[in-house]
N, C-alpha and C positions, 0 to 999 in steps of 0.2 A: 033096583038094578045095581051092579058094582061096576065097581071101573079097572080096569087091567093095567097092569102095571109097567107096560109099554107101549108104545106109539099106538095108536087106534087110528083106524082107518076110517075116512069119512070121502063122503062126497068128491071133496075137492083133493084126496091126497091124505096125507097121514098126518096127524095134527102130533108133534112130539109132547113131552112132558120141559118144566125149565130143566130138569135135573138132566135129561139128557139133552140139551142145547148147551148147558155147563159142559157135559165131557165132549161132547164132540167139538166145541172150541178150544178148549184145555185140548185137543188131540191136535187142532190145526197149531197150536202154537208150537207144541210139541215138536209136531213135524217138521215148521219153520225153523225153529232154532238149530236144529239136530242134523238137518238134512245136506249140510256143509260143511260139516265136521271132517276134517281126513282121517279121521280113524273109522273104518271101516266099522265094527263093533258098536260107535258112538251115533252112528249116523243110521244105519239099516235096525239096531236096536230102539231107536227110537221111532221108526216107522211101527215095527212090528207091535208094541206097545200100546201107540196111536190105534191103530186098526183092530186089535183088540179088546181095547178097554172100549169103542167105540161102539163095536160090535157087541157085547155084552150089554153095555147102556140100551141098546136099543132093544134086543132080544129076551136077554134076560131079566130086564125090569129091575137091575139093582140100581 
């Protein structure tokens, strides 16, 4: 059997991989840091980024 390169689904819920428990933290920090920034650019670019790279971590298995 293989194993898929993203979150598999089990019983209890989805069991992630470490490599995306690594980005989606790297994404909370991200969005901490950024999300009080007054530059308008520095603050919503860093959301966008977050949710992104997040969303690919989990979807597309890089």
């Amino acid at each position: 059997m293989f194993s898929l390169p993203y979150a598999t689904a089990t019983p209890f819920g989805i069991t992630p991989s470490t490599d995306q428990l690594i980005v989606v933290n790297l994404a909370a920090i991200l969005v901490a840091t950024t999300f009080n920034a007054p530059q308008k650019a520095i603050k919503w670019g860093g959301v966008i980024i977050a949710v992104v790279t997040t969303t690919c971590a989990i979807w597309c298995g890089h």
